[in-house]
MISE-977159 format. One record per residue: residue in three letters; x, y, z of N, C-alpha, C, O in turn. Coordinates in steps of 0.001 Angstrom, whole numbers, plus 500000, padded with zeros to 6 digits. Layout:
ALAXYZXYZXYZXYZ...
END
This chain:
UNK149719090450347948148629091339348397149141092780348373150186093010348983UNK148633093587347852148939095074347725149040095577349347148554095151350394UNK149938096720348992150104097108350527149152097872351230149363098012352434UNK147920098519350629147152099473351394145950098357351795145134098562352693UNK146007096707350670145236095909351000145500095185352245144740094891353167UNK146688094973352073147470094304353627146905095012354888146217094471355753UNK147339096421354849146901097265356025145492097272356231145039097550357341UNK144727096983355229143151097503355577142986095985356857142433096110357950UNK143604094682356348143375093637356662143670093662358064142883093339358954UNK145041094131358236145691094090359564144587094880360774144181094465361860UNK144295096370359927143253097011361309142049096140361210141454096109362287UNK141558095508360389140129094505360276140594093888361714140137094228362806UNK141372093131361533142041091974362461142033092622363944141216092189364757UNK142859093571364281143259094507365051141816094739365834141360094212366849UNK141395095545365120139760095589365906139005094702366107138005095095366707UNK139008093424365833138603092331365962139652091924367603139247091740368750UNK140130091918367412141305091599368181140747092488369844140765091916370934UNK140229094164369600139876094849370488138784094626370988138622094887372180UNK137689094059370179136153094302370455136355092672371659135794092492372739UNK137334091746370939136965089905371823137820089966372982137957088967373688UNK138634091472373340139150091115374866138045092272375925137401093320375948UNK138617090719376899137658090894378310137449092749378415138261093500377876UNK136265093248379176136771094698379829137414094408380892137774093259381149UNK137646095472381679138477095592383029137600095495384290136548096120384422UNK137953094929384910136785094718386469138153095430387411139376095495387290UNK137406095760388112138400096381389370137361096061390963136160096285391117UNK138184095579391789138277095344393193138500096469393995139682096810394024UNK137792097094394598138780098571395107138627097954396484137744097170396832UNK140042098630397514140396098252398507140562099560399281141484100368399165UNK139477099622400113138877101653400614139509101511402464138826101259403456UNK140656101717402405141649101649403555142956102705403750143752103122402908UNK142845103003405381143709103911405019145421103664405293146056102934406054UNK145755104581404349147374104363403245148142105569403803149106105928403128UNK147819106386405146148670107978405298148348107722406858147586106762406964UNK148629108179407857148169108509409331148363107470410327149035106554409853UNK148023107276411532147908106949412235147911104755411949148494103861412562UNK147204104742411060146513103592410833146622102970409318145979102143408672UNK147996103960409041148371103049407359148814101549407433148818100855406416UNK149156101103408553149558099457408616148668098763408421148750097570408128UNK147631099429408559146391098416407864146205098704406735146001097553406350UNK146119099189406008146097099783404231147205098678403983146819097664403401UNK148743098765404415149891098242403296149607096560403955149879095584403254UNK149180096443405012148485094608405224147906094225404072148347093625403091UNK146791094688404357145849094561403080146018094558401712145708093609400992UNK146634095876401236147340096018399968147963094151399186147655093341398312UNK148972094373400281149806092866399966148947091472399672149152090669398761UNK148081091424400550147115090065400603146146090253399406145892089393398563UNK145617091579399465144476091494398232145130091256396869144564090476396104UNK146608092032396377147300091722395420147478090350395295147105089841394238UNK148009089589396221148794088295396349147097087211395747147170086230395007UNK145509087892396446145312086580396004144561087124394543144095086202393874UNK144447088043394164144256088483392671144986087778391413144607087189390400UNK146124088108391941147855087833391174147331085607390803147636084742389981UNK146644085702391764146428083714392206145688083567391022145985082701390199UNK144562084495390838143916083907389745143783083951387966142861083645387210UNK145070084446387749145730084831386892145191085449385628145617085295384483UNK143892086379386159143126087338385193144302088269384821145148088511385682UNK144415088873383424144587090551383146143682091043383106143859092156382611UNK142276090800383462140878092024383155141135092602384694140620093690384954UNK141801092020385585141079092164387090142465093349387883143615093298387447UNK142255093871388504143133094997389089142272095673390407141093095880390693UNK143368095843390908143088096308392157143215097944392547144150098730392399UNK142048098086393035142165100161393088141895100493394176140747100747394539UNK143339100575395206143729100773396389143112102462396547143075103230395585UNK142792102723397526141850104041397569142173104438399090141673103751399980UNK143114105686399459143096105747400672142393106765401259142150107861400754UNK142015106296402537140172106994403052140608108036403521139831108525404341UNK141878108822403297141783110118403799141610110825405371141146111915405707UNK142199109699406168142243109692407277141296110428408216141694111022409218UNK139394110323407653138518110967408206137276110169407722137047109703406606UNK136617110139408736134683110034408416134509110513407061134323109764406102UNK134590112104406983134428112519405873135214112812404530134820113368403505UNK136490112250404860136980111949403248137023110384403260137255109858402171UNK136856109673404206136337108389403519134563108333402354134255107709401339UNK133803109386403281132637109468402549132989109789400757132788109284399652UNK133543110800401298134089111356399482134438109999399091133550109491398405UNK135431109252399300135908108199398591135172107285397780135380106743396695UNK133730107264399096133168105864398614132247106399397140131905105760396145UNK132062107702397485131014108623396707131846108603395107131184108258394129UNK133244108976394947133977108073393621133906107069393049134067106747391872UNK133552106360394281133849105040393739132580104726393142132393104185392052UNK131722105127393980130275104845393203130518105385391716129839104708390944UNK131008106045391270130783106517389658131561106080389323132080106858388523UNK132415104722389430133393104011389052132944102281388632132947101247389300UNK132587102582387222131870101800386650132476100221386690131866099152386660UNK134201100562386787134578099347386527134638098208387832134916097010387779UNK134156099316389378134519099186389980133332098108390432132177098485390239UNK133593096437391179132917095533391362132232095184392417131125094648392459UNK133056095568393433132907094821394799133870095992395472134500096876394892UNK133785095733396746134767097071397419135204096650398946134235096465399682UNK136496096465399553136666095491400046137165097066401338137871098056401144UNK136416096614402521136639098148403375137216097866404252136634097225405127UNK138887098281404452139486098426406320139678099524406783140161100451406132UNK139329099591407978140206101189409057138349101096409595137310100517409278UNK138851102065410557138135102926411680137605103836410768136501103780411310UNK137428104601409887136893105729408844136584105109408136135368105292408080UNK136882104308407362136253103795405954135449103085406111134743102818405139UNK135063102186407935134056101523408691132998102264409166131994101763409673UNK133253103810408969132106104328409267130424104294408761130187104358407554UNK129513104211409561128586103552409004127861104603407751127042104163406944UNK128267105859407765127959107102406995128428106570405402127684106825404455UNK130047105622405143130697104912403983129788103840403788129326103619402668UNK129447103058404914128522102160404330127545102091403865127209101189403098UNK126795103110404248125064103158403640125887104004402432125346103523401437UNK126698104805402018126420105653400748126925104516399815127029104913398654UNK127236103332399979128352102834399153127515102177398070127313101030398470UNK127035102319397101125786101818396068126876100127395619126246099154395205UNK128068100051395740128683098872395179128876098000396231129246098412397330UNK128564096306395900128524095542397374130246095719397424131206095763396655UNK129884095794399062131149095982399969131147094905400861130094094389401235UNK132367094488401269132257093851402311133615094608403192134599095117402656UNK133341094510404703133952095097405873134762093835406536134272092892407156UNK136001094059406261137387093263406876137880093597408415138566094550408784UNK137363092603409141138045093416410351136506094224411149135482094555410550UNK136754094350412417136019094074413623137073096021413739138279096160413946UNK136014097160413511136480097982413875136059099381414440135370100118413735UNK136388099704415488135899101068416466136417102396416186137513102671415697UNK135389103275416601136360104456416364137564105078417251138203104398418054UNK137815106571416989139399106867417799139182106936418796140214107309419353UNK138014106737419849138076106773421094138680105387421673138423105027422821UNK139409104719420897139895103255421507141118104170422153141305103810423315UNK142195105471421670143178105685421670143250106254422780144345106401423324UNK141928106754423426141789107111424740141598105979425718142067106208426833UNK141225105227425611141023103749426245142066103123427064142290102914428256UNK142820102827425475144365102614425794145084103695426681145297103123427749UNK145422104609426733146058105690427620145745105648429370146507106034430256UNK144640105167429490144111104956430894145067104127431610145075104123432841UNK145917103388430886146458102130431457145239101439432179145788100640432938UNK144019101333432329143097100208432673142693099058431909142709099266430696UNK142230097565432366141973096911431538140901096762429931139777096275430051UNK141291097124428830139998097159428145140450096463426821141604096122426562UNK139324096307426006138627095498424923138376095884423530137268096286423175UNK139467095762422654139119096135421360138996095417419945139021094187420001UNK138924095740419237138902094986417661140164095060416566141359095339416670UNK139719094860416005141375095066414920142248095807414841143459095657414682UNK141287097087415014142844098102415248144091097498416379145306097412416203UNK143384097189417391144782096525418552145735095560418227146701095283418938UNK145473095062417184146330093918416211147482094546415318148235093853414634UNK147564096388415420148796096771415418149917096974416519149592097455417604UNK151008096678416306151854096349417098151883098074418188151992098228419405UNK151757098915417251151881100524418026150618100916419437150712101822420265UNK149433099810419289148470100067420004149570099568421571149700099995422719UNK150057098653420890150557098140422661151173098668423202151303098368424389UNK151860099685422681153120100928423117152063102356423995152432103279424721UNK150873102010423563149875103396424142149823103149425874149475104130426531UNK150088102144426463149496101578427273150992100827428220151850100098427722UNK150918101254429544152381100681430233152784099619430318153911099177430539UNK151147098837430004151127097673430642150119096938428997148932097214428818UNK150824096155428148150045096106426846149408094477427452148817093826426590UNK149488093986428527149067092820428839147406093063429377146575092176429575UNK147186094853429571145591095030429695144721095300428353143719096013428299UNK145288094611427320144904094486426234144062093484425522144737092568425051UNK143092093417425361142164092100425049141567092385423638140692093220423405UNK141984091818423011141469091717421368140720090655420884141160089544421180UNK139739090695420241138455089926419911137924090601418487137375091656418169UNK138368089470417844138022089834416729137778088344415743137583087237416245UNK137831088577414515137263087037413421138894086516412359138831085817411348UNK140244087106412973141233087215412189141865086099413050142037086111414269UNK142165085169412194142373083994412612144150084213412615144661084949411771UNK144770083682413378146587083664413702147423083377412158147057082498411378UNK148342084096411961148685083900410749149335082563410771150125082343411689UNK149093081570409815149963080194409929151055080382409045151273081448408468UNK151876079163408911153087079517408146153283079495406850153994080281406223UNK152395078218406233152152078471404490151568079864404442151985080351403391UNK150778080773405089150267081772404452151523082725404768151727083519403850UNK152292082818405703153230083947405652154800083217405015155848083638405505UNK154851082228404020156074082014403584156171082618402474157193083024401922UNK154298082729401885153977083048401065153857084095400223154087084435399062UNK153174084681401785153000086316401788154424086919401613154537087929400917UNK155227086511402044156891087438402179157336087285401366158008088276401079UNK157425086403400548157760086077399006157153086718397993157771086661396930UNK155689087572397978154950087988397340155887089345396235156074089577395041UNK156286089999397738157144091519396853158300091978398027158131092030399245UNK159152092196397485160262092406398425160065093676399628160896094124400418UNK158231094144399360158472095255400238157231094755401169156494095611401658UNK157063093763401346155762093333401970156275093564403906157360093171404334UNK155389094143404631155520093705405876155446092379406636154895091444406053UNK155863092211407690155547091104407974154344090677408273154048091472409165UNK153421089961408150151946089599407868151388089390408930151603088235409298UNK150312090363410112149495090256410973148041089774410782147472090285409817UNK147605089234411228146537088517410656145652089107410235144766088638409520UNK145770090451410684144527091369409478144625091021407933143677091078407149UNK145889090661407632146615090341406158145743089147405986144705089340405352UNK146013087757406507145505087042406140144283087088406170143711086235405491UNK143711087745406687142252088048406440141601088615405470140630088156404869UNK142111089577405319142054090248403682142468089337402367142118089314401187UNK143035088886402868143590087591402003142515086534401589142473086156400418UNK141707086082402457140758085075402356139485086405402109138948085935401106UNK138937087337402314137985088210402146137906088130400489136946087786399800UNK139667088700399937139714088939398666138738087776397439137955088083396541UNK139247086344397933138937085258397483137762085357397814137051085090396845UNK137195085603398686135362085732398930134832086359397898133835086033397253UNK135842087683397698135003088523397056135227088176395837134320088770395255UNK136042087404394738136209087230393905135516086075392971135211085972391783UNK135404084991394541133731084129393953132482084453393980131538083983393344UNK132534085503394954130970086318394875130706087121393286129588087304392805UNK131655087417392814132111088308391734131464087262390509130943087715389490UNK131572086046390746131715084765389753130350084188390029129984083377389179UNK129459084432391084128495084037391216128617082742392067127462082323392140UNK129257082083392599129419081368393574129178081769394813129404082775395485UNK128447080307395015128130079920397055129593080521397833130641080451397191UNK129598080894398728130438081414399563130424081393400955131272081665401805UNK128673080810401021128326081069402876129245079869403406129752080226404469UNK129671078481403025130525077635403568131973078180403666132789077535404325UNK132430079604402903133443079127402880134323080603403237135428081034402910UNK133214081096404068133384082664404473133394082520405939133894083518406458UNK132923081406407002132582081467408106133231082391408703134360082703408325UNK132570083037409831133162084038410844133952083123412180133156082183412203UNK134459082957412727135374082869414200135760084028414905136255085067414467UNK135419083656416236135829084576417289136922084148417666136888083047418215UNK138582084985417490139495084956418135139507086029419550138721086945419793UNK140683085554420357140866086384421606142521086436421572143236085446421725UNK142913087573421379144711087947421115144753088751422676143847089289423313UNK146074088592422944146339089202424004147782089777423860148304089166422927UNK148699090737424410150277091263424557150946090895425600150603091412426663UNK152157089846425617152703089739426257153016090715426969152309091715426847UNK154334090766428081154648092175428945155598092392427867155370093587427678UNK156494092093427032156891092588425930156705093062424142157404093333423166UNK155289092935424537154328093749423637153905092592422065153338092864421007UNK154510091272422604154542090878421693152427089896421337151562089341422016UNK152537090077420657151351089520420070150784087853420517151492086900420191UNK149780087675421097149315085320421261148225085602421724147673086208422642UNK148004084833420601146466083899420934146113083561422289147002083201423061UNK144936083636422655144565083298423772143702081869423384142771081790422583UNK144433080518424381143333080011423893142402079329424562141406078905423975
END
C-alpha cells in the first residue's frame, strides 16, 4: 500500500475511532475544600472518588468545586456549573453550598448530603449549654467549641461507619482521612446518584434513617442507641 495511501487509511480509522468513544459525563461535588469546614469537602472527595473508581467508566469524572466559603460564592459556583454541559447530577455538602439561594439556582438535579445549618451553630456551641445539631457536629473540631462536648446531640441520616466500608475507604489513596460517616454517606449518595444517572429505581435503595451521635467527655464520637 503506498504511503500517503496508508496514512489517508490510518486518519479514516482514527476518526472513526473518535466519533464511537463515549463523551464525558461529570458528577460535580459543590463542597467546601478551604475554611472552617474543609473536612467535609476532603470526606466526601474520597468516598465520591472511591465509588466512581467502582464502576469502572473512563467517560465519568468527578468535578470537585469548592463553595468558596460563603452563601454567595457558593451561588457563583452553582451558577458555573449550570453552564457546564458535561455536568450531570451535582452532589451538595457544607452549610453554604446548603444554602437554599444554591438550591433553587441550581438548573442540574442535585442532591443534598448531610442534614445541614448555618454558622449560627458556632454560637450555640460556645454557650456551653445543652444543644442540637446536624452534620456539621460530626466534625471532630465542633466538640473542642464547647467545655463540655457531652452537651452535644447530633441527629442526622449518616449511618456509623462499619468496618468493610472503612478498610476500604483507607486503602482507597494514601492520603485519605480517617472516614466519619459523612464519608460513608457520600459514598452511598454517589451510587444513588450514579443509578439515577442510568435511569434506575432508587427509592428502595436510598432510604433515609435517623441517627442520634453523641461526645464522650473525651470528645470522642458514639452512637446513641
Amino acid at each position: 500500500m503506498p504511503a500517503f495511501a496508508f496514512a489517508i487509511a490510518l486518519l479514516f480509522l482514527s476518526g472513526c475511532a473518535v466519533r464511537q468513544t463515549s463523551p464525558m459525563t461529570r458528577i460535580a461535588l459543590l463542597a467546601p475544600f478551604e475554611g472552617r469546614y474543609r473536612e467535609v469537602g476532603y470526606q466526601a472527595l474520597y468516598a465520591a472518588r472511591m465509588a466512581i473508581a467502582e464502576t469502572g467508566r473512563i467517560d465519568l469524572e468527578l468535578l470537585a468545586v469548592d463553595d468558596g466559603g460563603s452563601g454567595a460564592t457558593a451561588v457563583d459556583r452553582a451558577a458555573a456549573l449550570n453552564n457546564d454541559p458535561l455536568v450531570k447530577m451535582v452532589l451538595v455538602l457544607g452549610p453554604h453550598s446548603a444554602d437554599e439561594r444554591v438550591i433553587d439556582l441550581l438548573e442540574k438535579p442535585a442532591l443534598v448530603v448531610g442534614e445541614w445549618e448555618d454558622e449560627s451553630i458556632v454560637a450555640l456551641a460556645a454557650r456551653d449549654e445543652p444543644f442540637t445539631c446536624g452534620s456539621v457536629c460530626l466534625l471532630p473540631s465542633f466538640a473542642l467549641l464547647t467545655e463540655d462536648p457531652t452537651l452535644v446531640t447530633i441527629e442526622v441520616t449518616a449511618p456509623p461507619v462499619d468496618a468493610a466500608f472503612r478498610e476500604q475507604y483507607v486503602n482507597f489513596d494514601q492520603f485519605v482521612p480517617e472516614p466519619l460517616p459523612i464519608a460513608q454517606q457520600t459514598y452511598v449518595a454517589t451510587q444513588h446518584a450514579l443509578m439515577t444517572m442510568n435511569g434506575e429505581n432508587t427509592s428502595s435503595t436510598f432510604a433515609s434513617q435517623q441517627y442520634v451521635y453523641t461526645y464522650t467527655a473525651d470528645g470522642s464520637l458514639t452512637i446513641r442507641e
